[in-house]
mmCIF file of the N, C-alpha and C atoms, coordinates in Angstrom:
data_MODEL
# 
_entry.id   MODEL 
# 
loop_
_atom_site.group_PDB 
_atom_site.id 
_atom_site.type_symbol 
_atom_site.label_atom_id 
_atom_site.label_alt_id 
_atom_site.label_comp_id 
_atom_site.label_asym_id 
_atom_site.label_entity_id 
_atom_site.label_seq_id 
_atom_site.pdbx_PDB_ins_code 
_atom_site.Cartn_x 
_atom_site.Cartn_y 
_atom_site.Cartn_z 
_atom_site.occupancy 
_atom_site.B_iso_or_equiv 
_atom_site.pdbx_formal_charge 
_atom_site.auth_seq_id 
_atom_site.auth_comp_id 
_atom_site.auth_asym_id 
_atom_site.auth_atom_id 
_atom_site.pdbx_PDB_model_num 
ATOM 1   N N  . UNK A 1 1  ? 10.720 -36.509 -81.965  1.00 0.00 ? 1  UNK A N  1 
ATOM 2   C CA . UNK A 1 1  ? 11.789 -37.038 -82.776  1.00 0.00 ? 1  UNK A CA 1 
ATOM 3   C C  . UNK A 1 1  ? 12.192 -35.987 -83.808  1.00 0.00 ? 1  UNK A C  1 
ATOM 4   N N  . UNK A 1 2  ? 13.513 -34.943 -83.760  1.00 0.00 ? 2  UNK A N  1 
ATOM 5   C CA . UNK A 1 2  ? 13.768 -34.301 -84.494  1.00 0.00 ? 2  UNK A CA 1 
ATOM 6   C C  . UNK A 1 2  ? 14.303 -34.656 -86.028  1.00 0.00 ? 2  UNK A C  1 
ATOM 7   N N  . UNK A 1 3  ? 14.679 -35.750 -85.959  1.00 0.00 ? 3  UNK A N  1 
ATOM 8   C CA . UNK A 1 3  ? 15.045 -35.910 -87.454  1.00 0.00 ? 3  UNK A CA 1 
ATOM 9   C C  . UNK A 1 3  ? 13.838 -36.772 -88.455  1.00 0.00 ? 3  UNK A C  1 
ATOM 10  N N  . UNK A 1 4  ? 12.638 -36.110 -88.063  1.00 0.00 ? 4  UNK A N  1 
ATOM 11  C CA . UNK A 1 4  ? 11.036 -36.435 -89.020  1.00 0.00 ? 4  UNK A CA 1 
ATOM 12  C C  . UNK A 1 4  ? 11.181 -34.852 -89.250  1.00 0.00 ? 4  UNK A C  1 
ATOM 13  N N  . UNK A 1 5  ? 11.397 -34.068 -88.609  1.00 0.00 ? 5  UNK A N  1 
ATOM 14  C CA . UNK A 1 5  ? 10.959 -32.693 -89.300  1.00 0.00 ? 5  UNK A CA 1 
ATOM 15  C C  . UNK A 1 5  ? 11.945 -32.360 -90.281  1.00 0.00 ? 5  UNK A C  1 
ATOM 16  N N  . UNK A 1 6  ? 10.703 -32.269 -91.561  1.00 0.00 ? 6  UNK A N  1 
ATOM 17  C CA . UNK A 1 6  ? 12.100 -32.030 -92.980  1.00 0.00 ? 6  UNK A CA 1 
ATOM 18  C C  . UNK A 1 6  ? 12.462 -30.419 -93.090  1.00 0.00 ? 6  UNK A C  1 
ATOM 19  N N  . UNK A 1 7  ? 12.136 -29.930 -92.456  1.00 0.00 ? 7  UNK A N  1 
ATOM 20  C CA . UNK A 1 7  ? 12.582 -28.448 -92.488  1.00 0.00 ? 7  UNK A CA 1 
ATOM 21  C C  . UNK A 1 7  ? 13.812 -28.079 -92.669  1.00 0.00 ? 7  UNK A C  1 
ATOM 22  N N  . UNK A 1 8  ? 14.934 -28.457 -92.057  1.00 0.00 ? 8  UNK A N  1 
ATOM 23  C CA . UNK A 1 8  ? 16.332 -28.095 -92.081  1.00 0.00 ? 8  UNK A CA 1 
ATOM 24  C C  . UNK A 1 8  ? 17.017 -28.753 -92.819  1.00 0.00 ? 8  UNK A C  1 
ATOM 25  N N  . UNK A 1 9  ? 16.527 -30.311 -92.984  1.00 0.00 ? 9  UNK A N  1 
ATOM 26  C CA . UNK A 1 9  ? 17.514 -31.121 -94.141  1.00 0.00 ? 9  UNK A CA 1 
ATOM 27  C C  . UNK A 1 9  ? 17.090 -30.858 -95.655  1.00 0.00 ? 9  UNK A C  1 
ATOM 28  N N  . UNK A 1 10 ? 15.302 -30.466 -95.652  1.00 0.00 ? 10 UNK A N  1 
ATOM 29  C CA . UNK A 1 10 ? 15.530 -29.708 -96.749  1.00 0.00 ? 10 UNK A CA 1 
ATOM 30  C C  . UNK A 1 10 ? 15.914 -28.280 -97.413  1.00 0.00 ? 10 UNK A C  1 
ATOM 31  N N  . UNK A 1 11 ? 16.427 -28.144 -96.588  1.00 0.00 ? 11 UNK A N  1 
ATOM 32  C CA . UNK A 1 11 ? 16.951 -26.743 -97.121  1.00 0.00 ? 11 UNK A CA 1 
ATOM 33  C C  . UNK A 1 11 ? 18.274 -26.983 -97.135  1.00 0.00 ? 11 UNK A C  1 
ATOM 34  N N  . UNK A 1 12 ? 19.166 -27.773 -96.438  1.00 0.00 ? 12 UNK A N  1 
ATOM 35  C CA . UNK A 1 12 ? 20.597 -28.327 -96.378  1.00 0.00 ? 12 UNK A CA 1 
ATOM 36  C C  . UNK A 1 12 ? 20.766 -28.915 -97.961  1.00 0.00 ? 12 UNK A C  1 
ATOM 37  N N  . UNK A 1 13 ? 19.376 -29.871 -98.189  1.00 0.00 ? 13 UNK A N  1 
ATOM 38  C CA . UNK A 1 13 ? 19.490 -30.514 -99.826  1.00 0.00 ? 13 UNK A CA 1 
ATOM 39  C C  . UNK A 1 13 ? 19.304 -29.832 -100.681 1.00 0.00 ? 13 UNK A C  1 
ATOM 40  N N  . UNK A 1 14 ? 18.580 -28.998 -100.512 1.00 0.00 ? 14 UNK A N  1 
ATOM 41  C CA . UNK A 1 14 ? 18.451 -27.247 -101.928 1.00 0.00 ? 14 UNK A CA 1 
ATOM 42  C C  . UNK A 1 14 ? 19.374 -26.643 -101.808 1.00 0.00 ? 14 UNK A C  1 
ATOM 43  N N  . UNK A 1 15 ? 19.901 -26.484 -100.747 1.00 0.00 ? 15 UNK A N  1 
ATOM 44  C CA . UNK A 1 15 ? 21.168 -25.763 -100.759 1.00 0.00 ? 15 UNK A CA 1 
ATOM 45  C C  . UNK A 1 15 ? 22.767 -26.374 -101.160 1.00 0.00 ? 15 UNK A C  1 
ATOM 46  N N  . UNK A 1 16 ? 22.328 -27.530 -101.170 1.00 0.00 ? 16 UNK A N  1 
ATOM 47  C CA . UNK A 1 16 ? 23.593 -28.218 -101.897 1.00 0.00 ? 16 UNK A CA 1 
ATOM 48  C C  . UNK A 1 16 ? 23.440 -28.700 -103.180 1.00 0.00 ? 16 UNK A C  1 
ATOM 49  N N  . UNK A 1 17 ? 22.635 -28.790 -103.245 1.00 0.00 ? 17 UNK A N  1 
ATOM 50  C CA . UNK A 1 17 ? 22.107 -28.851 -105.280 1.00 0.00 ? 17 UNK A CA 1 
ATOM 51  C C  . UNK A 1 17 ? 22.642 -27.923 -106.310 1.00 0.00 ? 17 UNK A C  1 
ATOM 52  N N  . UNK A 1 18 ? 21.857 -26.801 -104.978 1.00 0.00 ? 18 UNK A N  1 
ATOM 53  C CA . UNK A 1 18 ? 22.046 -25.593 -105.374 1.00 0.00 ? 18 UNK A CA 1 
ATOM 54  C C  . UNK A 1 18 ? 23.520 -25.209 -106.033 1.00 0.00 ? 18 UNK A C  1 
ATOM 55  N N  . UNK A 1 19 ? 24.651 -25.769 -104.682 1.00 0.00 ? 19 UNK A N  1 
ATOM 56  C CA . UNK A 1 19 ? 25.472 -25.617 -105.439 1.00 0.00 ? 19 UNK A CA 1 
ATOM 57  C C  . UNK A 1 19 ? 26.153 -26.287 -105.592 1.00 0.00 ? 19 UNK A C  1 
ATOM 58  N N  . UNK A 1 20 ? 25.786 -27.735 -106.108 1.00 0.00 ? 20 UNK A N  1 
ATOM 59  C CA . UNK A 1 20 ? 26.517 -28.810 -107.029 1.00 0.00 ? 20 UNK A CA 1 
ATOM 60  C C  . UNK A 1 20 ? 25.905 -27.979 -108.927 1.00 0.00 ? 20 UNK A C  1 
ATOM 61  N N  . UNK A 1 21 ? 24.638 -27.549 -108.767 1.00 0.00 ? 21 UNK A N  1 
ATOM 62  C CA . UNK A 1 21 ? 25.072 -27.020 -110.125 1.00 0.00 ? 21 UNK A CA 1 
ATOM 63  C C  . UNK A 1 21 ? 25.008 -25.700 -110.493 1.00 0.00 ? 21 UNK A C  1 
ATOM 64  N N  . UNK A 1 22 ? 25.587 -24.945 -109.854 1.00 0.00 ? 22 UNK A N  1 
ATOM 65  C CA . UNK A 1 22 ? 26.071 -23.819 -109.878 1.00 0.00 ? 22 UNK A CA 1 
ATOM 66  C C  . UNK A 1 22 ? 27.921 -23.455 -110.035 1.00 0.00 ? 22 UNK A C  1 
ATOM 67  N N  . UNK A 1 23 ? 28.166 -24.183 -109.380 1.00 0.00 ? 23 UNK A N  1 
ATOM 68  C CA . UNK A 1 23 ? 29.633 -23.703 -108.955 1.00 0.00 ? 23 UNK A CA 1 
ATOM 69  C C  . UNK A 1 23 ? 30.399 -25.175 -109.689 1.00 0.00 ? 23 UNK A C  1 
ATOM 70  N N  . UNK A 1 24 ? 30.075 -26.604 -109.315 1.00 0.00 ? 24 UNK A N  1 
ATOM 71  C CA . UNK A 1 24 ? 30.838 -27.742 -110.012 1.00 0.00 ? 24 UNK A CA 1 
ATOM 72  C C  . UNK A 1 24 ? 31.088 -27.777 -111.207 1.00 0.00 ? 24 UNK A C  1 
ATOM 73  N N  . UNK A 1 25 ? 29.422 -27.194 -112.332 1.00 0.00 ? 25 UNK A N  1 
ATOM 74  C CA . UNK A 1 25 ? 29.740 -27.186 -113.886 1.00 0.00 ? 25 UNK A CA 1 
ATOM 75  C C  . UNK A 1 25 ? 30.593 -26.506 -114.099 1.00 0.00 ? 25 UNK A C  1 
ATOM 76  N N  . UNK A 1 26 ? 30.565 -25.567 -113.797 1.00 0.00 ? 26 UNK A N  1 
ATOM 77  C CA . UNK A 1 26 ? 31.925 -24.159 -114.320 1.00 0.00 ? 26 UNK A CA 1 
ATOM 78  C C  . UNK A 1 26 ? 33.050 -24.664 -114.096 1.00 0.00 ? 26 UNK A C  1 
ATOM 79  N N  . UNK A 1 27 ? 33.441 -25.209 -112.742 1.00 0.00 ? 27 UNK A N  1 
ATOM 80  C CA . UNK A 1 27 ? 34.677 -26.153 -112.299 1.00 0.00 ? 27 UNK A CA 1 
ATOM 81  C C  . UNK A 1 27 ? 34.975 -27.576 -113.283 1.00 0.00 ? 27 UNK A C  1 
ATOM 82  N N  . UNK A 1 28 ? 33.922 -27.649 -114.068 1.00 0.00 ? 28 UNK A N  1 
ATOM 83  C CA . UNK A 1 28 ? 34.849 -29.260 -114.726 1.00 0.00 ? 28 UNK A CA 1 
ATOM 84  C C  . UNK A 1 28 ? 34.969 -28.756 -115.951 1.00 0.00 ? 28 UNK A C  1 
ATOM 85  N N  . UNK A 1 29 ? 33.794 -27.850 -116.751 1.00 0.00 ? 29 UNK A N  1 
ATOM 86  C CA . UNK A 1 29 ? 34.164 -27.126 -117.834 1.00 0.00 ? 29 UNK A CA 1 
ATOM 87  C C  . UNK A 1 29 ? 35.342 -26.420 -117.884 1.00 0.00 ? 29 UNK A C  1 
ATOM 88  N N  . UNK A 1 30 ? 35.795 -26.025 -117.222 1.00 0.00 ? 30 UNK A N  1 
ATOM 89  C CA . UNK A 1 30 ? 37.280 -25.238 -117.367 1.00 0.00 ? 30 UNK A CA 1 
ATOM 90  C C  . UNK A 1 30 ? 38.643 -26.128 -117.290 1.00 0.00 ? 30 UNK A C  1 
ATOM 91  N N  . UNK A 1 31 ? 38.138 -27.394 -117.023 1.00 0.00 ? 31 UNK A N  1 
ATOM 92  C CA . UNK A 1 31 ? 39.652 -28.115 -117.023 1.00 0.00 ? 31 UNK A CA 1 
ATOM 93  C C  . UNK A 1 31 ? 39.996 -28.065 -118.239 1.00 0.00 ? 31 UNK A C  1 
ATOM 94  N N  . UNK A 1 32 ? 41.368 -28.250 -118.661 1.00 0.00 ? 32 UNK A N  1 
ATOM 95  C CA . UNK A 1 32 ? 41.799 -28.010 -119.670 1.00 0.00 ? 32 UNK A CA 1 
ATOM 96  C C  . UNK A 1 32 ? 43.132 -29.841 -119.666 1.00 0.00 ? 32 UNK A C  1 
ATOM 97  N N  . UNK A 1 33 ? 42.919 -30.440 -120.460 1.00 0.00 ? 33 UNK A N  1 
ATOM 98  C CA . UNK A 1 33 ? 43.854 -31.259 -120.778 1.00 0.00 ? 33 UNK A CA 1 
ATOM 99  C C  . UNK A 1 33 ? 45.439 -30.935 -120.866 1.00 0.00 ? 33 UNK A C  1 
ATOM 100 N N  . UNK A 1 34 ? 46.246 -31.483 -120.307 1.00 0.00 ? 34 UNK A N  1 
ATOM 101 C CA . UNK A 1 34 ? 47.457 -31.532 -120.769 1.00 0.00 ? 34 UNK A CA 1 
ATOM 102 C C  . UNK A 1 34 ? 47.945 -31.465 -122.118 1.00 0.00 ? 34 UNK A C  1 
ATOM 103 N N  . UNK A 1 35 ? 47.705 -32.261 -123.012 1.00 0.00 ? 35 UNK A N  1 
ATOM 104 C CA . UNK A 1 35 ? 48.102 -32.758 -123.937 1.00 0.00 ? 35 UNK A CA 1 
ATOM 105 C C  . UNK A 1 35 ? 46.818 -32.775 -125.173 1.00 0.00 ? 35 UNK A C  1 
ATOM 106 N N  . UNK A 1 36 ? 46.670 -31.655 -125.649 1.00 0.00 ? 36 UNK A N  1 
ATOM 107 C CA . UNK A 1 36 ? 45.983 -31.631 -126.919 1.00 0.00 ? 36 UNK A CA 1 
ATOM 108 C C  . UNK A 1 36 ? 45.473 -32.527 -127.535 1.00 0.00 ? 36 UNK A C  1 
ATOM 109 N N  . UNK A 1 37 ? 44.927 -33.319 -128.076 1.00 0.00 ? 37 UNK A N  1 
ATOM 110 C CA . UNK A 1 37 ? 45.177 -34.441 -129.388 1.00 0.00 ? 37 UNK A CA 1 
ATOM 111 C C  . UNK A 1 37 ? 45.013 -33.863 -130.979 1.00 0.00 ? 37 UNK A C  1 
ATOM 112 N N  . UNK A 1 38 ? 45.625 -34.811 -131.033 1.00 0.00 ? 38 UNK A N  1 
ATOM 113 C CA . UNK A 1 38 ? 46.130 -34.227 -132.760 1.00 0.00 ? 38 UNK A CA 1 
ATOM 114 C C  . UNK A 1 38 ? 44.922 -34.852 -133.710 1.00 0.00 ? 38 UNK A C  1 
ATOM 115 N N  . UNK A 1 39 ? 44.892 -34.098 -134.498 1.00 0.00 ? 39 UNK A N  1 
ATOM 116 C CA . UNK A 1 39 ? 44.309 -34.342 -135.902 1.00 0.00 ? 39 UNK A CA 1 
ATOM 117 C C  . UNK A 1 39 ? 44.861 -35.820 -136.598 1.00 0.00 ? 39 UNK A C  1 
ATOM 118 N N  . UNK A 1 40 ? 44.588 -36.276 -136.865 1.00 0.00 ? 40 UNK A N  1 
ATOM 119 C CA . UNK A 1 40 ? 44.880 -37.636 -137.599 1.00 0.00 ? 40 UNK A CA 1 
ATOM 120 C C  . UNK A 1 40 ? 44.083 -37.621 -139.342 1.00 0.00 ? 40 UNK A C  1 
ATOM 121 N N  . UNK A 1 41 ? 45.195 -37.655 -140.064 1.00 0.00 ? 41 UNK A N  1 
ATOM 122 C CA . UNK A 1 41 ? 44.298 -37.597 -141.278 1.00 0.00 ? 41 UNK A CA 1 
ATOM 123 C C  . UNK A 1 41 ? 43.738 -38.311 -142.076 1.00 0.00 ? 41 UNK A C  1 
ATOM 124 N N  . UNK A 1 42 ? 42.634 -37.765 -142.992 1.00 0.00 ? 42 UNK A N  1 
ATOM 125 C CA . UNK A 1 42 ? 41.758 -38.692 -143.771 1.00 0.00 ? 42 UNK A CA 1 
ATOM 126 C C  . UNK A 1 42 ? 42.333 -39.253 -144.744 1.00 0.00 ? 42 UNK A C  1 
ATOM 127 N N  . UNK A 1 43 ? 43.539 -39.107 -145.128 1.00 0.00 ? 43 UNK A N  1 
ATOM 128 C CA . UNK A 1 43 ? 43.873 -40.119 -146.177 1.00 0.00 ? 43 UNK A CA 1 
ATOM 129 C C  . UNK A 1 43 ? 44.186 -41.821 -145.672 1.00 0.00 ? 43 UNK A C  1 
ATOM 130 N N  . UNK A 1 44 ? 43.628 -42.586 -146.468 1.00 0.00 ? 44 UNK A N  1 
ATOM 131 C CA . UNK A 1 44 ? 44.219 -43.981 -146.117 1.00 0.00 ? 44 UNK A CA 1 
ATOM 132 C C  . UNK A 1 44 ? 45.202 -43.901 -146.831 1.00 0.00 ? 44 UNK A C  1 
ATOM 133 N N  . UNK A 1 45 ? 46.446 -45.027 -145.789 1.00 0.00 ? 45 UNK A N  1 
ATOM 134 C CA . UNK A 1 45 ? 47.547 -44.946 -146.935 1.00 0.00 ? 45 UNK A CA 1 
ATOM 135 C C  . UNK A 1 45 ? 47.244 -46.125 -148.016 1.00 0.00 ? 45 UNK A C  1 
ATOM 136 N N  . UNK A 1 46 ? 47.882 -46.251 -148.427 1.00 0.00 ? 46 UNK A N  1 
ATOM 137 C CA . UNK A 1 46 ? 47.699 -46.839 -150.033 1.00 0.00 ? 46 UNK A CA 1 
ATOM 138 C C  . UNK A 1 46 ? 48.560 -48.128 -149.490 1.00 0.00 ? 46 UNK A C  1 
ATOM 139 N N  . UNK A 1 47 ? 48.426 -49.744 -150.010 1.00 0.00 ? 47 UNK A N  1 
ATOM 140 C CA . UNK A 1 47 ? 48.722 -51.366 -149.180 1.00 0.00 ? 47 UNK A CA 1 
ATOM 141 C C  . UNK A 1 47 ? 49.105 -51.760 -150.442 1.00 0.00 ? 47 UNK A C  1 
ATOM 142 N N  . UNK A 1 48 ? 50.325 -52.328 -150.743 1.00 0.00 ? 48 UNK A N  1 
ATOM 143 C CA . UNK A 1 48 ? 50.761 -53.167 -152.175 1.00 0.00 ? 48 UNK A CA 1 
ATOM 144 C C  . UNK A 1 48 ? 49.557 -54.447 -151.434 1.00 0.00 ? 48 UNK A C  1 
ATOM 145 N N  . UNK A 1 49 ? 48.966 -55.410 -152.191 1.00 0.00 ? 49 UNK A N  1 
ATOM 146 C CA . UNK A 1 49 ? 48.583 -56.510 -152.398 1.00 0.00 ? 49 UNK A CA 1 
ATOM 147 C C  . UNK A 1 49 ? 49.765 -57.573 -151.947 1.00 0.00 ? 49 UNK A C  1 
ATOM 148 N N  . UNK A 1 50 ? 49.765 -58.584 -151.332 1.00 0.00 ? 50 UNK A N  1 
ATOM 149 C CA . UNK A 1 50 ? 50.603 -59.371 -151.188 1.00 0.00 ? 50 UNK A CA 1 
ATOM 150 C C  . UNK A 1 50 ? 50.265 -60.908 -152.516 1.00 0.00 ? 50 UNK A C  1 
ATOM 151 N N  . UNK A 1 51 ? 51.604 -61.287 -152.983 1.00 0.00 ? 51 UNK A N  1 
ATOM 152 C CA . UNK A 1 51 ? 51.572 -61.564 -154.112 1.00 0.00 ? 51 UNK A CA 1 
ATOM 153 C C  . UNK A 1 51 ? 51.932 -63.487 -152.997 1.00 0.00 ? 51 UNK A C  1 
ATOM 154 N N  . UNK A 1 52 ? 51.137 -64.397 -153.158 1.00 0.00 ? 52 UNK A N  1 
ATOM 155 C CA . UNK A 1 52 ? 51.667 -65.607 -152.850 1.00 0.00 ? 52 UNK A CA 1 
ATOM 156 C C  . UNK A 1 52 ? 52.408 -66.263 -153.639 1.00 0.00 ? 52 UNK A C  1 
ATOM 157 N N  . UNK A 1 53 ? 53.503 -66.831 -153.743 1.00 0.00 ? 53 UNK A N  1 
ATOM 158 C CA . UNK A 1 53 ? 53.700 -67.627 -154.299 1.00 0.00 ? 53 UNK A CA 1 
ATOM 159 C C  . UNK A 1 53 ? 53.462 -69.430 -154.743 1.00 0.00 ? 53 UNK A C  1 
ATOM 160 N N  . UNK A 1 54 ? 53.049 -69.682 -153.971 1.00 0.00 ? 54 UNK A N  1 
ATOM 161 C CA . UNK A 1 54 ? 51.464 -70.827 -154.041 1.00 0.00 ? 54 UNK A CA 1 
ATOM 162 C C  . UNK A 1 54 ? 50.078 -70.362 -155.081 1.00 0.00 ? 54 UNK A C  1 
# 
């Protein structure tokens, strides 16, 4: 029964490890977004109080 001998599938699985992290990290690290996001600033704005008349 050839597919009990792990000889070839493990080296098929080191060898694809191999290069899932070799070659994929570099590939997702380099994407770059479309669209920047912006800075949003630390000031809160300032809320008049609402005055009831009740």
């Amino acid at each position: 029964m050839p597919q009990l001998n792990p000889a070839p599938w493990f080296a098929i699985l080191t060898f694809s490890w191999a290069i899932f992290l070799t070659i994929l990290p570099t590939k997702v690290m380099a994407h770059t977004f479309p669209n920047e996001p912006t800075l949003q600033s630390t000031d809160t704005p300032k809320t008049q109080s609402w005055s009831w008349p009740w």
